[in-house]
C-alpha positions, 0 to 999 in steps of 0.5 A: 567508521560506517556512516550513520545515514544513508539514502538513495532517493531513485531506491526509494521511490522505485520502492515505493512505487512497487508497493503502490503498484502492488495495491492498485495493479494488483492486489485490490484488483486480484481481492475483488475478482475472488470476491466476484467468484465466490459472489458467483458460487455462492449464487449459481453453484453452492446455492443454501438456503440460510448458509450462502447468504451467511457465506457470502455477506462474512466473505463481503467482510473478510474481502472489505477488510483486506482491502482496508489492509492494503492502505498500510503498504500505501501507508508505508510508501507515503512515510518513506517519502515523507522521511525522503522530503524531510532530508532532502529539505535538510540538506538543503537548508544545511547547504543554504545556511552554509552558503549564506554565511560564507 
C-alpha cells in the first residue's frame, strides 16, 4: 500500500522559491518595463488627443492588476511552507511524546 503522506522539505522550498523568484526577478520587473513602453508610445509615438490618455490610464489598471496577481503565486509558496512548518512540528511533537513516555 502507497503511503498516504509524502514530503520532501528541500522539494518544497526550492519550489517555492521558484515561484517567489518568478514574481520579484522576473515577472513584476518584466510587467512594469511593458508598462513604461506603452507609457512611452502612447507620449511620443501613438500620441491622440482623448484615446492616449484613455489608453494608457486603463493599461496603468490592466499592468496594477497583474501585479496584484502576482501576490497568488507568492501566496501559494507561503502556504506551502506553512503546510511544510505544520508537519515538521508534528512530527516533532509525535517524536517528543514518544520519547518522553519511554
Amino acid at each position: 500500500m502507497a503511503a498516504n503522506i509524502s514530503l520532501s522539505y528541500a522539494e518544497i522550498e526550492r519550489v517555492c522559491n521558484i515561484l517567489d523568484n518568478s514574481v520579484d526577478v522576473t515577472l513584476v520587473p518584466r510587467m512594469k518595463e511593458a508598462k513604461d513602453e506603452v507609457e512611452s508610445l502612447l507620449d511620443n509615438n501613438l500620441v491622440l488627443v482623448h484615446a492616449s490618455p484613455a489608453l494608457k490610464d486603463q493599461y496603468g489598471k490592466f499592468s496594477a492588476s497583474l501585479i496584484a496577481a502576482t501576490d497568488a503565486i507568492k501566496g501559494y509558496a507561503t502556504q506551502f511552507r506553512k503546510i511544510k512548518e505544520s508537519v515538521e512540528d508534528m512530527d516533532k511533537d509525535i517524536a517528543d511524546k514518544v520519547n518522553s513516555s519511554g
